[in-house]
N, C-alpha and C positions, 0 to 999 in steps of 0.2 A: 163379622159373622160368616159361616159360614153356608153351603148349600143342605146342611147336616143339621138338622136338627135336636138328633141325637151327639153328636158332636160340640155342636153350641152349649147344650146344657151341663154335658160332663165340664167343659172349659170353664163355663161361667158361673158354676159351682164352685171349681177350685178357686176362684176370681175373690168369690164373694167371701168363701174361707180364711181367704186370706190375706182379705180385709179384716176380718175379724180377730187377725191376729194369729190362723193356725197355719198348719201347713197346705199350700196348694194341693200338693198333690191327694192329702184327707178328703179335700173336698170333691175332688175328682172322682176317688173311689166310690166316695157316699150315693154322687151324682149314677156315675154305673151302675152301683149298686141298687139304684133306686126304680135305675132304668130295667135292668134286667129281673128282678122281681123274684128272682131264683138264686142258690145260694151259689156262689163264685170263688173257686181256689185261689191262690197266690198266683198260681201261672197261669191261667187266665185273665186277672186282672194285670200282669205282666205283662199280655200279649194285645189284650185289646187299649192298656193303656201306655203302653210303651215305656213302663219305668223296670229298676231293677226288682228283683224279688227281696231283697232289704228294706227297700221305700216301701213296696208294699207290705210287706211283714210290719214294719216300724207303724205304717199309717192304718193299717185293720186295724190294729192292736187299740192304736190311741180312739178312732172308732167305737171299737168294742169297751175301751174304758169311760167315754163319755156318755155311752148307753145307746147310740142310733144303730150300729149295728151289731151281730152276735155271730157269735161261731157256733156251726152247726158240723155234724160230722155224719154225712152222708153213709148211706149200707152200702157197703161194700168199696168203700173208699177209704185210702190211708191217706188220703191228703182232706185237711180243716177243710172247712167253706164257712166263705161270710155273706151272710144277709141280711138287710135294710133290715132294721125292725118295721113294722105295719104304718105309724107315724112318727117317724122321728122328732117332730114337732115336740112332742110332748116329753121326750128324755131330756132334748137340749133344755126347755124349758124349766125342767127337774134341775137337771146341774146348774144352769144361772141361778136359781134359788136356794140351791145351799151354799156354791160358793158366796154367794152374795149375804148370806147369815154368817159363813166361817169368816167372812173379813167383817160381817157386826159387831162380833164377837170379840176376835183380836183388837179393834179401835177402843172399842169399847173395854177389854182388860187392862190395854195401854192409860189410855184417858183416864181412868179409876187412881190411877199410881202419880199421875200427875201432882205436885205440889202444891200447897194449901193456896201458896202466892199464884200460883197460877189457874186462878179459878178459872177466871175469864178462858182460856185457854182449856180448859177442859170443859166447859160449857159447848165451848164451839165443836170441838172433838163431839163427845156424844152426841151432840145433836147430827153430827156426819155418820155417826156410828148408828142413828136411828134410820137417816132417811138410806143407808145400804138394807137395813131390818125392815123396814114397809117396802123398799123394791123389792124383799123377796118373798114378802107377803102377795105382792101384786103379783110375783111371777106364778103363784101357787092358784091365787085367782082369779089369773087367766089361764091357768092349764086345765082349772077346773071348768071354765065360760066353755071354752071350746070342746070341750067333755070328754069321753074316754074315745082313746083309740081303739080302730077297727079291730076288732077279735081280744079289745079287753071289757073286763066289766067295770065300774065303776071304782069297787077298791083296789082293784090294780093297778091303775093308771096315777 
């Protein structure tokens, strides 16, 4: 760690991201992003986090497709800005719940096709194909326990 606390958090963002499988440096921007609470160009987030402006193009983007942050386009600015959505929590928690129904989905169209000899064997498939479909029931609610985010109302969250 360091004497930064702002520092420490953008690092240990990209840490935990990418544990999770994504890009560090996504997580990093998210952490910025989350820090600074106002919306941030490309070359900004280039300068305060010291990547290129392709990393950062490439990792807004993927961001903005996961749902935590969005492009905003500032008056009288020709360069995008990206900002944190209000709780991120609740996008990521979105996306683990559908991808977790599109791969129910898939097991479960696969498993169906399965051979008559292989009951046993599609037994066990669907029942994997269920418990991906109840985690994303679960993910739905707990998105709902924790309730809507700051500046939404309850059907938009």
């Amino acid at each position: 760690m360091s004497d930064s606390p702002i520092d420490d958090l953008i690092q240990t963002m990209g840490l935990m991201w990418s544990a999770d499988g994504g890009p560090r440096i996504a997580g990093q921007i998210l952490g910025y992003l989350l820090i600074e609470g106002e919306p941030r160009t490309l070359a900004q987030m280039c300068e305060a986090l010291q990547i290129s402006k392709g990393s950062a193009s490439t990792n807004a983007r993927l961001l903005e497709a996961k749902g935590v942050v969005r492009r905003v386009h500032p008056v009288g600015s020709r360069q995008d800005g990206f900002l944190a959505v209000p709780n991120p929590s609740h996008s990521l928690l979105k996306s683990v719940a559908k991808r977790l129904r599109v791969q129910a989905d898939e097991i479960s169209d696969i498993s169906a096709r399965f051979p008559d000899e292989r009951a046993d064997a599609q037994r066990r498939i669907a029942d994997f194909a269920e418990f991906y479909r109840q985690s994303a029931d679960f993910m739905d609610e707990w998105t709902a326990r924790i309730g809507p985010a700051r500046g939404e109302t309850a059907q938009e969250s």
